[in-house]
C-alpha positions in Angstrom: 168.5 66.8 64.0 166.5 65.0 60.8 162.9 65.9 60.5 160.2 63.8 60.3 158.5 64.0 57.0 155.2 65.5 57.2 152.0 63.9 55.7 151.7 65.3 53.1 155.1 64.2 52.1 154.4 60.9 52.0 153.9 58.5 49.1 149.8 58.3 49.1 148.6 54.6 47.0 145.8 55.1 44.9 142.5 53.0 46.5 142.1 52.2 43.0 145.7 50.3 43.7 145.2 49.1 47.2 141.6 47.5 46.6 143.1 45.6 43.6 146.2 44.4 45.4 143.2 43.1 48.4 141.3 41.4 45.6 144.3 39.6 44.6 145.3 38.7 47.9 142.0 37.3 48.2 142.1 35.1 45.0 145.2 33.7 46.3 144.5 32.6 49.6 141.4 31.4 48.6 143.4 29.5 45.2 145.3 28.1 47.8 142.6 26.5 49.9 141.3 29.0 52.3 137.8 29.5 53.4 136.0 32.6 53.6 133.6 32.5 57.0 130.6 34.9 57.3 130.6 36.2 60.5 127.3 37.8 62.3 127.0 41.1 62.7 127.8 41.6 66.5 129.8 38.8 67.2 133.0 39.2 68.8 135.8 37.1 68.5 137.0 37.7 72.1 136.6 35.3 74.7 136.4 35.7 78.2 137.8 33.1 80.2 138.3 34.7 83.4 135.6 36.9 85.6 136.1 41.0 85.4 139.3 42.2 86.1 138.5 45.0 89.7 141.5 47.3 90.8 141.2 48.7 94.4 143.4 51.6 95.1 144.8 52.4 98.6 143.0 49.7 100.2 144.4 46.2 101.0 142.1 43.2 99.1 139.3 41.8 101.5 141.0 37.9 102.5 
């Protein structure tokens, strides 16, 4: 049976390498048109569209 590598056996990138390759994703999309919104703090991007979801158990629904 093949082990699973342990963590510490994996590759680790550098945050010095993954915050450059996130700034240059950045600079592209915004290059290729995209738009940055600013988002309040404690807004949530979920909507709710139907009432709270109630689970009875062992009893039948009320008709």
């Amino acid at each position: 049976m093949a082990k699973k590598p342990s963590s510490s056996n994996r590759k680790q990138t550098a945050p010095l390498e993954t915050s450059k390759s996130i700034e240059e994703q950045v600079k592209a999309f915004l290059a290729g048109g995209g738009e940055i919104e600013q988002v309040p703090k404690g807004v949530s991007g979920q909507t709710h569209s139907s009432g709270p979801k109630h689970i009875t158990l062992g009893k039948k629904p009320r008709a």
